[in-house]
C-alpha positions as CSV (number, residue, x, y, z in Angstrom):
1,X,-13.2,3.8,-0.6
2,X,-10.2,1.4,0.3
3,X,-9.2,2.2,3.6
4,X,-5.8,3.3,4.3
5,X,-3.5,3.4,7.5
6,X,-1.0,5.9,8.6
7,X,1.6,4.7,11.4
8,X,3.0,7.7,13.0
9,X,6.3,7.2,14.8
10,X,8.3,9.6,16.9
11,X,11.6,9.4,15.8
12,X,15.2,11.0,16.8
13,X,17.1,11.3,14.2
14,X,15.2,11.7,10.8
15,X,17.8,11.2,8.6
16,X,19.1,8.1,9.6
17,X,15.4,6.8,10.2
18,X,14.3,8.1,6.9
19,X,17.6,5.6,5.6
20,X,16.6,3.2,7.5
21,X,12.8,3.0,6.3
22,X,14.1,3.0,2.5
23,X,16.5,0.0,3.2
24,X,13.6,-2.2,4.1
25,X,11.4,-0.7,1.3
26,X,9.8,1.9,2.0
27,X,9.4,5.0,-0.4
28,X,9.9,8.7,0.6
29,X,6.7,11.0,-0.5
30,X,8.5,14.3,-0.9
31,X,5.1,15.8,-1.2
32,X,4.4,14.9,2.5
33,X,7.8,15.2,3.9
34,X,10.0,18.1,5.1
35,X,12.7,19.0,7.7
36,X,10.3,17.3,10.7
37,X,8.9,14.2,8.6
38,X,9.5,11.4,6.3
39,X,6.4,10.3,5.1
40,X,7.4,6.7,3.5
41,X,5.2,4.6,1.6
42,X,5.0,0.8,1.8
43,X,1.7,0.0,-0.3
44,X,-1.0,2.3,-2.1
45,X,-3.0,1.9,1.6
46,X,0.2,1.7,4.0
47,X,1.8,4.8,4.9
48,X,4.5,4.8,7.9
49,X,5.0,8.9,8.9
50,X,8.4,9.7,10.9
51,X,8.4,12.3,13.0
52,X,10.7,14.5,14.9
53,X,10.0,14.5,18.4
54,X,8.9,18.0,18.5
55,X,6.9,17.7,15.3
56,X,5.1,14.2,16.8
57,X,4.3,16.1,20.4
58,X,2.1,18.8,18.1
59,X,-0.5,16.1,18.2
60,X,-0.3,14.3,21.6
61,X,0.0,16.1,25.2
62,X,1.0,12.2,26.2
63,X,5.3,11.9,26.9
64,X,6.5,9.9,23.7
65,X,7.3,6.0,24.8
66,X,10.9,5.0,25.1
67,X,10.2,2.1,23.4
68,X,13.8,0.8,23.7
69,X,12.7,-0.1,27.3
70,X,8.8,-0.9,27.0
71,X,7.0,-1.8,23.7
72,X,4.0,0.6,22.6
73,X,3.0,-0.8,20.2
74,X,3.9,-4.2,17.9
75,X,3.6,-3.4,13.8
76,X,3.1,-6.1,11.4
77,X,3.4,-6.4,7.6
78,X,2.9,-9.1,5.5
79,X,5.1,-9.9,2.4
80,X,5.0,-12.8,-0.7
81,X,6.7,-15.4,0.4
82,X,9.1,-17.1,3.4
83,X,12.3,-15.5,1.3
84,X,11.2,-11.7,1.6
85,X,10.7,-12.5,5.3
86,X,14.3,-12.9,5.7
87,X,15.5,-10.9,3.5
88,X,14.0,-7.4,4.5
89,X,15.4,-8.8,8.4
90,X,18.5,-8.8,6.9
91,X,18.0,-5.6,5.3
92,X,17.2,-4.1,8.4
93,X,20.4,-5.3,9.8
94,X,22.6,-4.0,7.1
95,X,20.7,-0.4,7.9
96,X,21.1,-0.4,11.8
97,X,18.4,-2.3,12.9
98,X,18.4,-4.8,15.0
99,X,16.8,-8.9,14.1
100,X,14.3,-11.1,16.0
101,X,13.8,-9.2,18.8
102,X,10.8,-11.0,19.2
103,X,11.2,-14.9,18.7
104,X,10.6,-16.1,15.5
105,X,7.2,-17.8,14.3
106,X,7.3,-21.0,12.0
107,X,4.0,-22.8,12.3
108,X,4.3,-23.8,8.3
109,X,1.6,-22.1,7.1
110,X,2.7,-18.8,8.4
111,X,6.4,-17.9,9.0
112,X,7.8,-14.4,11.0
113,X,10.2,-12.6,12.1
114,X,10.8,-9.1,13.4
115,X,13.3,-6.0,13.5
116,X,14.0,-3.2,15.6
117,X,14.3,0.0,14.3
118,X,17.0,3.0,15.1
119,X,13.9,4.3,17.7
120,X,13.2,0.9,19.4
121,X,10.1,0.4,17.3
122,X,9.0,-3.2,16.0
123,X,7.9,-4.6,13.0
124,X,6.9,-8.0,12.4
125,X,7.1,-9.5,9.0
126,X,4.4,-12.2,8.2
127,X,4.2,-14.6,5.5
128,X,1.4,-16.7,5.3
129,X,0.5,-19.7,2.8
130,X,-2.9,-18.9,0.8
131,X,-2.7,-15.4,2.1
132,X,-4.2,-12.8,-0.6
133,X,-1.9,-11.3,-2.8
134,X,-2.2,-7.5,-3.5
């Protein structure tokens, strides 16, 4: 069985972080989402679930991170080539999001960036030369 990952994040507002999630490419499952989550799909095997505060303390007694002011946890995707690096960053710009808060990685073989989204939460974009496509 290929394994499969499910990110859960706590958000505060789950429209705009639903919008947000479909500007950079993700997908909403309507199957999995309702008034207190967004379940959005990158991949068959990468699965990113948004959740309302009060819906995301159902499964942790632990106070949710204010990951504007501390980092909890540091997400990374890879895409197809150097272009799609900068162009979902700029994506996530047009949508709220904020670029490169993180500084940027060139090392030739391997070129990233990151973005901030409406919650505080980062994601790195990777592109790597020789990496396996999908």
């Amino acid at each position: 069985m290929t394994k499969m990952i499910f990110v859960n994040l706590p958000v505060r507002d789950l429209a705009k972080s639903t919008a947000f999630y479909e500007a950079v490419g993700g997908t909403k499952n309507p199957q999995f989402s309702d008034e207190t989550a967004s379940c959005m799909v990158f991949s068959e095997t990468i699965y990113a679930m948004l959740l309302t505060h009060d819906k995301y303390k159902m499964f942790t007694e632990r106070p949710i991170a204010d990951t504007k002011k501390s980092s909890a946890v540091l997400l990374a995707l890879t895409v197809e080539n150097r272009d799609d690096v900068d162009n979902v960053v700029d994506q996530a710009v047009k949508a709220g999001g904020i670029a490169d808060p993180n500084p940027k990685q060139d090392h030739g073989f391997m070129y990233g960036r990151s973005f901030e989204d409406p919650d505080g939460h980062v994601w790195e974009l990777i592109w790597m030369a020789g990496a396996p496509a999908e």
